[in-house]
N, C-alpha and C positions, 0 to 999 in steps of 0.2 A: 504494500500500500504506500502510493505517495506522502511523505514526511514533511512537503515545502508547497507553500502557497505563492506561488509565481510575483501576485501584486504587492505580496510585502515584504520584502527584501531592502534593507535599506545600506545606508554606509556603514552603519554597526553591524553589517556582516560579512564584508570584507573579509578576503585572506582566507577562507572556509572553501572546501570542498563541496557540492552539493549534487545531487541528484533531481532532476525537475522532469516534470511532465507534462504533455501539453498539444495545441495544435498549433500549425506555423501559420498564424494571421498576415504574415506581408514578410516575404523576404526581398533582400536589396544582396546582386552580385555584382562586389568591387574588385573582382580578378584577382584571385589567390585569396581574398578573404567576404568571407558571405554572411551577412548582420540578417537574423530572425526576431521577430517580434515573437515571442512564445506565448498563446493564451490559453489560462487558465479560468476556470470559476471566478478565482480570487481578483484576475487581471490582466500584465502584460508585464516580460522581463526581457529585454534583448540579451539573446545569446549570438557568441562571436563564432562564428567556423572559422581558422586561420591553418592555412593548411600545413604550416611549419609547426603547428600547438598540437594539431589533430593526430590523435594514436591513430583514429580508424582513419579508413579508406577516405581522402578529399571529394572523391569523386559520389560518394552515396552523400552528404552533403551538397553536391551541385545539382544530384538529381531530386532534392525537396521541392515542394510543389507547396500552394495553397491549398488547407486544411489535412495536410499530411498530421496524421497523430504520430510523436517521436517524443524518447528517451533521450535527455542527454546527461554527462558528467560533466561539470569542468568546476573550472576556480572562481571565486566572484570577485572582480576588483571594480575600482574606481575609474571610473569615467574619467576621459580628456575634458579638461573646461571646452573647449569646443564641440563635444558630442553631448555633453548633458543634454537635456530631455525633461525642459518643466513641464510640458503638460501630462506627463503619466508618474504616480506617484514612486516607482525606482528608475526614476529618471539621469539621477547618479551611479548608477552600478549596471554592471553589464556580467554575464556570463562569458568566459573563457574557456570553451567544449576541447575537453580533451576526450570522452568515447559518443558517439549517435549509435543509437537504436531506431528504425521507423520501426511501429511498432504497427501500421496501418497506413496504406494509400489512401486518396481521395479521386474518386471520378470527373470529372468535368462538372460543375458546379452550376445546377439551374438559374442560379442568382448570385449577386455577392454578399457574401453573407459577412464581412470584414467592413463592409461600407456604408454605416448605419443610415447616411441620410438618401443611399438610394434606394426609390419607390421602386417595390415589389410589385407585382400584380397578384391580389389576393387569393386567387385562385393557388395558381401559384406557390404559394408560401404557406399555405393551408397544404397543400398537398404534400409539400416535403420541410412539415413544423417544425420539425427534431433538426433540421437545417437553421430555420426561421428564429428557433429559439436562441441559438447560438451569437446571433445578434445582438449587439450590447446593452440597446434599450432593451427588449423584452427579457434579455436575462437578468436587468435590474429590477423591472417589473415584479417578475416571480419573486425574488428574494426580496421585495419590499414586501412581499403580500407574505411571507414565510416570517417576516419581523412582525409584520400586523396581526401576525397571528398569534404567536411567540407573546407578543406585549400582553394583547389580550388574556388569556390562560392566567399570566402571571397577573393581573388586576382581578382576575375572580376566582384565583383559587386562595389568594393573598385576602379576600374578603366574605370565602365558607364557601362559594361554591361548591357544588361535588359535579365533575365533569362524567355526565351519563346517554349511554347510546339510544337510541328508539329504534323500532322498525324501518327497514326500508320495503319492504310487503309489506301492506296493509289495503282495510280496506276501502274501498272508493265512498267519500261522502262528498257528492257532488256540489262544490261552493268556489265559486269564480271560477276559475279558469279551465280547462279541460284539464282531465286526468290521464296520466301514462299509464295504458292498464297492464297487466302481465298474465298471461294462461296458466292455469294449474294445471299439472299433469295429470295429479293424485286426483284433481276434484273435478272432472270435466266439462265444460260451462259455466266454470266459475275462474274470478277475476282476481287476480292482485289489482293496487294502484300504490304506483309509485308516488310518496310523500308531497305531496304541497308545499306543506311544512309540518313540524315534529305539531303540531298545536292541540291536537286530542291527544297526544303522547305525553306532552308537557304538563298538562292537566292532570292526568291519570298521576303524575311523578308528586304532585301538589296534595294530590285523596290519599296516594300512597306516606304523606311526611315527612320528604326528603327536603321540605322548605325553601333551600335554592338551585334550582338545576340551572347548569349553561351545557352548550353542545355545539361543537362547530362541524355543522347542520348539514346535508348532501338534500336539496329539497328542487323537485323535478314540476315542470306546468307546462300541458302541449298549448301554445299560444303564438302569436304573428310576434316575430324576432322583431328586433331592431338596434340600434347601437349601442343601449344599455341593459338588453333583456338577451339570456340566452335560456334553453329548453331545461339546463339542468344548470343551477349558482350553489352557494354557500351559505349560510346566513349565520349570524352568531346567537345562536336562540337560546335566550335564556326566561325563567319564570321564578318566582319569588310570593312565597306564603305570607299570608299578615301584611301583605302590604298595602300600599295607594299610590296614586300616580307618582308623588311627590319623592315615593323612595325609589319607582323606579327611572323615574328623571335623574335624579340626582346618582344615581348607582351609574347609569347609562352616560351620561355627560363625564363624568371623572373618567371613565374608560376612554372615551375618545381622546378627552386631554393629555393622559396618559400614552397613545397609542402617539397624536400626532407631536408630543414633542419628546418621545422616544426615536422614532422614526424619520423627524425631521427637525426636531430641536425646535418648534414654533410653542408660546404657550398662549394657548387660547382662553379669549376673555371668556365670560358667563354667557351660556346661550341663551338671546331673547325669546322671549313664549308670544304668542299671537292665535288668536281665536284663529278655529275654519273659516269665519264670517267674513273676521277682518281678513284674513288673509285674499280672501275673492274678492273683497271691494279696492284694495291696493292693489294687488298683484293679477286680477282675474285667475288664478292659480292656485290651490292647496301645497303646490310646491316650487315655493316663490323664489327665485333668486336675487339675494337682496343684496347682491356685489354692485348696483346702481342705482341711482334716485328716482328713474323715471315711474312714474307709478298712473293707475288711473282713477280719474276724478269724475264725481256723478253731478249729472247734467240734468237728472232727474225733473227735480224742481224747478228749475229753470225754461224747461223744453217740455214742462205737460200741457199748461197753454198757449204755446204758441199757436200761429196763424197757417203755421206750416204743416199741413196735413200727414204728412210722411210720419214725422215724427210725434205728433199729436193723438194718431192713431193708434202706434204700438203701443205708446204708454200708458192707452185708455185701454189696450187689452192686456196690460199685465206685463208690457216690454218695460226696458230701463235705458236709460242712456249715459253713457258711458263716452269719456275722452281720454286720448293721450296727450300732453302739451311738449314734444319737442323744446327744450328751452334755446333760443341762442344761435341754431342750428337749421332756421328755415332757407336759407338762401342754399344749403345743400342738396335742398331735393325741388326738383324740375315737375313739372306739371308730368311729364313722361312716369317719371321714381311716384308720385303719388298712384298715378294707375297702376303702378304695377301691385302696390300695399292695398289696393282695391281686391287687385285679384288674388292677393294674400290673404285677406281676411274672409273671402269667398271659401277657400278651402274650410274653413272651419262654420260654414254653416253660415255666414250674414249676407242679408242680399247685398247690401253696400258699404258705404264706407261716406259722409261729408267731412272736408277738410274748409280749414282755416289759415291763412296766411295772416301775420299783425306784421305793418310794415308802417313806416311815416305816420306813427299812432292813430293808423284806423286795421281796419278790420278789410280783406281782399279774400275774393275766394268766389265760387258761384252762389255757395248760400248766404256769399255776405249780402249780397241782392235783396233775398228773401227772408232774410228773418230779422225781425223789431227790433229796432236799434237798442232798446230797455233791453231785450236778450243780450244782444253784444257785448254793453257795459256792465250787466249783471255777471258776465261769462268773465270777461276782463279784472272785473274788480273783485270777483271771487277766487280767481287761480294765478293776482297777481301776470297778468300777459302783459307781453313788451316786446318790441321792435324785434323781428328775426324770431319770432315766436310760430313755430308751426303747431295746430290743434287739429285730431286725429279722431271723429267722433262717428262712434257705432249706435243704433238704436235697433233693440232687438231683443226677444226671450232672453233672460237672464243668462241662461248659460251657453247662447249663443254671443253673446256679449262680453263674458269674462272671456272663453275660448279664443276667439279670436283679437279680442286687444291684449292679453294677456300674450297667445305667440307672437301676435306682433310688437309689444314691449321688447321682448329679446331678441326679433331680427334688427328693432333700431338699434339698439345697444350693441349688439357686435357690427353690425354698419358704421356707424361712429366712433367704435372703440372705446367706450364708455366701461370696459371691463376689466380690473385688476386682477391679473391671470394668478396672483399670488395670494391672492385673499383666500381665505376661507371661511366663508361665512356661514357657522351653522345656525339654525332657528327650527323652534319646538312650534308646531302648529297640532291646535289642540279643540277639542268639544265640537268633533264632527255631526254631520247630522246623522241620528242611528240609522235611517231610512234613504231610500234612493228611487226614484222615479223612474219604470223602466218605461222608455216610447214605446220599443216593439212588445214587451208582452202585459202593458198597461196595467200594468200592478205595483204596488211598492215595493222593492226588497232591503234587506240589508246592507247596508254600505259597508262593513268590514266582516262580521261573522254573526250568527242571531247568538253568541258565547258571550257576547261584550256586554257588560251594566252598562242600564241608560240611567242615566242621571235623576231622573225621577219618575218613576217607572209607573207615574199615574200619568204619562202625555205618550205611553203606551201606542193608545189609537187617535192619536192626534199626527200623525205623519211628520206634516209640513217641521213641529217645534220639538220632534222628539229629538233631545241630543244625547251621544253614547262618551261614554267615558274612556275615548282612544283619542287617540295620539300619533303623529309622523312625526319624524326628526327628518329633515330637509336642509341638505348642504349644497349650496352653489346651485339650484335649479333641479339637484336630484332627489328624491324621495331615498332617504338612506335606512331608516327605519320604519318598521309600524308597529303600536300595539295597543292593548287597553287594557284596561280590569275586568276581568273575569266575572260574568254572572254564576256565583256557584247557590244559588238559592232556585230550587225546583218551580216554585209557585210561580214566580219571578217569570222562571223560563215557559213555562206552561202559557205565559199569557202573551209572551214574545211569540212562540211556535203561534201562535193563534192570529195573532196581527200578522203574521209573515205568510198566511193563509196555508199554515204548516199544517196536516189535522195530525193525531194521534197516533193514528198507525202508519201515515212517512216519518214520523218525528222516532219513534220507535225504530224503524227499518233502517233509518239513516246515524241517529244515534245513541242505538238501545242501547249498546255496553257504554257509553260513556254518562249517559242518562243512569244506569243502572249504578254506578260506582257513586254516581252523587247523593244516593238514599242512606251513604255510609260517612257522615261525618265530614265535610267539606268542608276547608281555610280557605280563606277570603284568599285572593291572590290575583296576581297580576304580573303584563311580560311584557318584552319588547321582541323582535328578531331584526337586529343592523346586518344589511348586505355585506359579505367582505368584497366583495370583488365591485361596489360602489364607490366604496371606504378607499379600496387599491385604486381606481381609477382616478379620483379626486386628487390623490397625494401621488400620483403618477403624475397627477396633466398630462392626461390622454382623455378622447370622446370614446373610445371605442373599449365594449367591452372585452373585447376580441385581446385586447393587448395586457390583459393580467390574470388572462388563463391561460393554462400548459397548453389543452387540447380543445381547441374552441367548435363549433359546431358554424356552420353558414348560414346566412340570411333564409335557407331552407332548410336548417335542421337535420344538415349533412353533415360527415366527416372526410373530408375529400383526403384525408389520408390512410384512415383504416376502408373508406367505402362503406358507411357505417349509415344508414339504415341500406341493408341487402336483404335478397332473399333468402329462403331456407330451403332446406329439401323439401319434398311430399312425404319420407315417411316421419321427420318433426313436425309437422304439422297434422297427419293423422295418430300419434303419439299423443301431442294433445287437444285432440277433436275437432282439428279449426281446418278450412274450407274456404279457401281464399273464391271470392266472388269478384269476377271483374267488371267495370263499367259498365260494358254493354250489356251485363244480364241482367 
């Protein structure tokens, strides 16, 4: 086994013999003597081939290739002031080879895998990962996500935790997203489902009085990818007996503080809390990115009587009205740049979009035409407008309204540059609504799980004001955590299944054994579960989930390396019972 970490070699070790190992990231031949960059896990150590120094053959030395894996011996000295080497940290010291080993060729290389900032084509790089990883940034990635993990453990075993496994079979209780299901063999037509999350597990760990469990969590959802969701992540799930919000706030916050400035030496102030409410009337978003000022302002009052029928109408049927005010920044966008924030906010549902121009203190624009100068100076004298003031205003169903001024808030802001890539700004958003309004099957359901206490559990069957006792942690625009307190009171639950137009026997079918454990002595309790690979991506600065997992899946929930989902034979599939039916039948 290797005894030496290539990257850390310094002048205090000097005049020592060593033995290294490694791949040749970049050699340089100066005729008679050949300088390697040697990379290891730990880094990069240049070793000297001189063919007057070299026991072995000069010539198996001239035959080293990029990513040749090789052994060498030699002596470590001191650099010439003219070779030093500040940007890698044994940029003073060199290796003087006096035996090589290759211990392994390399093939003609799909990519360069030595040249961090050259673009791969994904496919690509997904195909031949174990190449991909090899690359500097994504091997810091992993090892930052192995520290975040590392940190963690030690903040909740250091605080009673007891770190305990769940199921990964179990069974399917169908809530959000689709289930990974798996075939029994033993039981024929009957299902596994791959974990959601540990969350009836964690529960049962609670009935059982293990009082704090944590678990870094393997949790599977078949669901439409995108750059921060992939088919199977990690989560840090932990639950907590006797508690309430406020302990696990506070338990959950010291861990992060703990993690980012173990991992990056930053210490973060106290994270701000902001109701679900407030958070949709600032930010149109429950998961707000508050790395800039711009926020939106209601025009409600303002625009319910006006003259202007457009908007006079919505708000007599229940719509709201909503702006953005650009401050500073209108002479940057061309009547062209507003149509196109037209067609932007189109995607999320609004018919339109009226804008405002403030130039030579008046008010320009189409609807400056049309609407009552009293509006204008109402609008002005309420949001503060001034010279080079652009105003961005949607009027539409409320959450048509937050949706798209809300993604449109964040396409101005990275347009502008309004975004400090080094910030981290976490915020607790809290007192969700327990219920959610479905359009397609016009019913209410549950916004987080029918497990969660509502805050007062006589507004039951009051919908629109029922609120639940959960909670997101949201950093920089991501949703990094969810959880709430635990309804562990039957009667409680009995009248949730009923509002959720749950009857007796689905509520039975879907969750008799955890329904059944709670007739035995329940603690009050309460959990959170924080993404790591959210966590990793944040303190990476990357968008992509892709770049702080080993083995990541494609935008279609492929492995373009193993070929991972494939077929199977006919006789595993009549093994167990299953009867592949195609399209056309």
């Amino acid at each position: 086994m290797k005894k030496y970490n290539n990257g850390e070699f310094r002048l205090k070790d000097i005049d020592n013999t060593y033995t290294v190992y490694g791949w040749v990231n970049k050699r340089r031949d100066m005729g008679g003597v050949i300088f390697v960059d040697l990379r290891d896990r730990s880094g990069f150590l240049q070793v000297v081939f001189n063919r007057e120094y070299l026991k072995s053959d000069f010539l198996l030395a001239e035959s080293l290739r990029n990513e040749f894996c090789i052994k060498v011996t030699g002596k470590l000295i001191k650099r010439t002031p003219d070779m030093i080497n500040p940007k890698i940290p044994t940029g003073e010291v060199e290796l003087m080879v006096q035996e090589l080993e290759i211990l392994s060729e390399c093939d003609i290389l799909p990519f360069n895998v030595y040249d961090d900032k050259q673009e791969v084509n994904e496919n690509i790089a997904l195909k031949y990962r174990y190449l991909d990883l090899r690359r500097e940034s994504l091997k810091n990635n992993i090892i930052l996500r192995h520290n975040i993990i590392t940190s963690i453990r030690e903040y909740l075993n250091n605080l009673g935790f007891l770190e305990i496994e769940t199921p990964i079979l179990c069974k399917s209780t169908p809530e959000g997203a689709r289930d990974y299901l798996v075939p029994s063999r033993v039981n024929k037509g009957s299902f596994y489902a791959l974990p959601q999350s540990p969350q009836i597990f964690k529960q049962l760990l609670m009935v059982s009085g293990f009082e704090k469990y944590y678990q870094i969590a393997r949790s599977f959802r078949d669901e439409d990818l995108r750059s921060d969701r992939q088919p199977e992540f990690t989560q840090i799930d932990l639950e907590v007996s006797f508690a309430e919000e406020e302990d696990i706030w506070n338990i959950t916050e010291g861990m992060i503080k703990k993690v980012v400035k173990d991992v990056k030496n930053i210490d973060l102030p106290d994270f701000p809390r902001i109701t679900y409410e407030e958070a949709m009337n600032r930010f149109g978003t429950d998961k707000p990115d508050t790395r800039f000022a711009i926020e939106l302002n209601d025009l409600t009052d303002i625009l319910k009587d006006t003259n202007m029928n457009v908007f006079r109408t919505s708000i007599e049927n229940g719509g709201i009205a909503k702006c953005l005010i650009v401050k500073n920044n209108g002479n940057k966008y061309s009547r062209s740049d507003i149509e196109h924030m037209i067609d932007y906010v189109k995607i999320y549902g609004a018919k339109g979009m009226a804008w405002l121009k403030f130039d030579d203190d008046k008010f320009n624009g189409v609807i400056a035409k049309n609407l009552e100068d009293e509006k204008l100076m109402a609008m002005q004298e309420k949001f503060n407008i001034t010279n080079n003031d652009l105003v961005l205003i949607v009027v539409d169903k409320p959450k048509i309204v937050y949706a798209s001024l809300g993604a449109l808030r964040n396409k101005i802001a990275r347009e502008l540059n309004l975004i400090d890539e080094d910030l981290l700004n976490f915020v607790w958003i809290t007192d969700f609504p327990f219920f959610e309004y479905s359009d397609t099957e016009k019913r209410w359901k549950a916004e987080h799980n029918p497990f969660t206490m509502v805050r007062d559990i006589n507004t039951i069957n009051d919908p629109e004001h029922c609120i639940s006792r959960s909670y997101d942690l949201v950093v920089n625009g991501y949703e990094l955590a969810s959880g709430g307190v635990r309804n562990h009171k039957r009667e409680d639950l009995a009248k949730i299944f009923k509002a959720l137009s749950i009857s007796d026997e689905e509520a039975e079918k879907r969750f008799g054994f955890i329904l059944e454990a709670f007739k035995y002595g329940v603690p009050p309790h309460a959990g959170i579960a924080p993404g790591i690979e959210r966590l990793t991506m944040v303190l990476a600065k990357t968008n992509d989930i892709k770049d702080v997992i080993a083995f990541p899946k494609t935008q279609s929930a492929s492995d373009l390396m193993s070929e991972a989902p494939s077929e199977v034979s006919e006789a595993q599939l009549q093994e167990l019972g299953i009867k592949i039916v195609k399209e056309s039948e």
